[in-house]
N, C-alpha and C positions, 0 to 999 in steps of 0.2 A: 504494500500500500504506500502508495506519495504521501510522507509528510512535508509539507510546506515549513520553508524556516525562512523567519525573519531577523534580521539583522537589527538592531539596534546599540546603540555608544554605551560603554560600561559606567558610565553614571547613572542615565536612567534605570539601566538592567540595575544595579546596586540599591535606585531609591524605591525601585516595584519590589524587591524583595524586602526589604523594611516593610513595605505597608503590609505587600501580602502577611507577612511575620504578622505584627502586628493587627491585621482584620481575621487572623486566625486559618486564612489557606493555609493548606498544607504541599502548596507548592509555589512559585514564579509563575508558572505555566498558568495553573488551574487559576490563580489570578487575573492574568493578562486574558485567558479566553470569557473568564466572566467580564471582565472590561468591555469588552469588543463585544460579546452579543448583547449586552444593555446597552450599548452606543447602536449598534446596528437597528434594532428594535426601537429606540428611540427615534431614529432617520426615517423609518420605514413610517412609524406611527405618523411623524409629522408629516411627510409626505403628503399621508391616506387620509389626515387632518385638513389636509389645502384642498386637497383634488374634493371631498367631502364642500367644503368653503364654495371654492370655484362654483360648483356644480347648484350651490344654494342659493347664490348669488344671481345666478344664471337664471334660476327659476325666480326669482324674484324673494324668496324669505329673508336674505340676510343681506344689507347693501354693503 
């Protein structure tokens, strides 16, 4: 199976390991992927938030 890697500067890699430490992950990783699908999930929402907007706007309920 392809796992993807990303590269990033060893001070951030240093300061996500602090946090993850501290929010209680039990890894770097399993921190950074929860990062990334609450960011992901959030983009997707607001999108679906606009296009929902537009479309209200469109029919005339919300100017």
């Amino acid at each position: 199976m392809f796992e993807p890697k990303v590269k990033i500067e060893r001070s951030l890699y240093d300061s996500l390991k602090r946090a993850a430490s501290a929010a209680g992950y039990s890894s770097v990783d399993e921190f950074i992927i929860h990062i990334l699908e609450k960011t992901v999930a959030e983009i997707e929402t607001a999108q679906s938030e606009e296009e929902v907007r537009k479309r209200l706007q469109g029919l005339g309920y919300v100017e």
